[in-house]
Structure formats: structure tokens, C-alpha cells
C-alpha positions in Angstrom: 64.3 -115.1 4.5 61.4 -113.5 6.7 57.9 -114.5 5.9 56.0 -111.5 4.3 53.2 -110.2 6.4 50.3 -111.8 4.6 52.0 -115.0 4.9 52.2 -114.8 8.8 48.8 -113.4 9.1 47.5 -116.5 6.8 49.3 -119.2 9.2 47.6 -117.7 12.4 44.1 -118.0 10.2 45.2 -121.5 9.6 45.7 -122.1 12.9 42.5 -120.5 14.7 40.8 -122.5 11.6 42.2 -126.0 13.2 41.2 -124.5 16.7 37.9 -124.2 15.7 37.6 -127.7 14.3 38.6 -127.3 10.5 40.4 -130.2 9.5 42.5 -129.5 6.8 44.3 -131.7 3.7 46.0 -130.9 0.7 44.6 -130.9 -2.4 47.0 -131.7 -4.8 50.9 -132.6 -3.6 53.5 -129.9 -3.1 54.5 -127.3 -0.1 52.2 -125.3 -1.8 49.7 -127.6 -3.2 45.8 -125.9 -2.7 44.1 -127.0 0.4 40.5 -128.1 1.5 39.1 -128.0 5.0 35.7 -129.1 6.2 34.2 -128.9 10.0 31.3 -130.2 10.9 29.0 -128.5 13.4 25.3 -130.0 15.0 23.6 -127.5 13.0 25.9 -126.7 9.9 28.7 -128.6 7.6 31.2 -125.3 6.9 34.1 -126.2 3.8 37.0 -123.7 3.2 39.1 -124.4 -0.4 42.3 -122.6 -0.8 43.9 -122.0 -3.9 46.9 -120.0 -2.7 47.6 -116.7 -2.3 46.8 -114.5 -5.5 44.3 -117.3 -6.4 40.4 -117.5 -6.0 39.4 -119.0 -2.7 36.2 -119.5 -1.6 33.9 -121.0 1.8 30.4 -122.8 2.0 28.6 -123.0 5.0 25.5 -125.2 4.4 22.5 -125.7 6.5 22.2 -129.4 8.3 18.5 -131.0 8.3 16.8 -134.4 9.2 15.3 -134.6 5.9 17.4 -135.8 2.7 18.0 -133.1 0.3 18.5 -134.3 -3.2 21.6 -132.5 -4.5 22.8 -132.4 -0.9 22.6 -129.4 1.9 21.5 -126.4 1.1 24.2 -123.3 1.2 23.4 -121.0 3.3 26.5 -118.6 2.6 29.3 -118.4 0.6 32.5 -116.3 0.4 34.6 -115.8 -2.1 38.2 -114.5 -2.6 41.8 -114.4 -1.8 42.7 -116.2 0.7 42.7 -113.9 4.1 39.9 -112.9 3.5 38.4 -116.1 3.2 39.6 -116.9 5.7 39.2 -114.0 8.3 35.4 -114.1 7.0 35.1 -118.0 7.9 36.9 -117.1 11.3 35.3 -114.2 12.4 31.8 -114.5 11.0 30.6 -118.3 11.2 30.4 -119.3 14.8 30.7 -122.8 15.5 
């Protein structure tokens, strides 16, 4: 059975995520288990969480400093919803 088009459009995401330096793991076991991905860049720390398809996704991309933040980095943008467009958001829009 042929993979629907969002399906094939997701895996290239996936893989221009990993080419830009997302480093991916699943969440929670399975084929289709939800996944996390975190790169880190000199000036920012960018996280992608994916659900599934259907399912809320969302992406942080938080500010780096030299000083310690209590409560951690500061977000600087956010995106939320299904996955390819999460995704094409994160891809497209955040350079590294």
C-alpha cells in the first residue's frame, strides 16, 4: 500500500530536520510512538515534539545567554499544530 501524500511529505520534513541537525528519538515505544527532537545552535536550543498526525504538535525555539536563567531559556517562538506544519514552519522559518 502507497504512502498517502502527507505521509511522504512528512518523511522528507523528517529528513531536512536531521540535515539540519535535529536529532530525533521516540517518545514512547511503537512504529508510531510520538517523537521529540532537539538541535542545538551557538545562539539558540530549538525542540520539535510530535504527536502524530491528527494530533497537536508543537516547536520551541529558545534564546541561548551567558547568564543563568532560573526556569531555564527564554522562548523566543513557538509553533503549534499538526504535524507538517510544524514542521515546515521549523524548516523553513528558523535558520540554524
Amino acid at each position: 500500500m502507497a504512502d498517502s501524500p502527507e505521509l511522504v511529505a512528512a518523511k522528507r520534513l523528517l529528513d531536512q530536520a536531521k540535515s539540519q541537525g535535529f536529532t530525533f528519538q521516540r517518545v514512547a515505544p511503537g512504529p508510531d510512538g510520538p517523537l521529540f527532537a532537539r538541535r542545538e545552535t551557538p545562539e539558540h536550543r530549538d525542540e520539535i515534539y510530535l504527536a502524530g498526525f491528527g494530533q497537536s504538535c508543537y516547536a520551541t525555539r529558545a534564546r541561548k545567554s551567558s547568564l543563568i536563567v532560573p526556569g531555564g531559556l527564554p522562548v523566543t517562538t513557538r509553533v503549534d499544530g499538526d504535524a507538517l506544519t510544524v514542521l515546515h514552519t521549523v524548516i523553513t522559518d528558523w535558520p540554524t
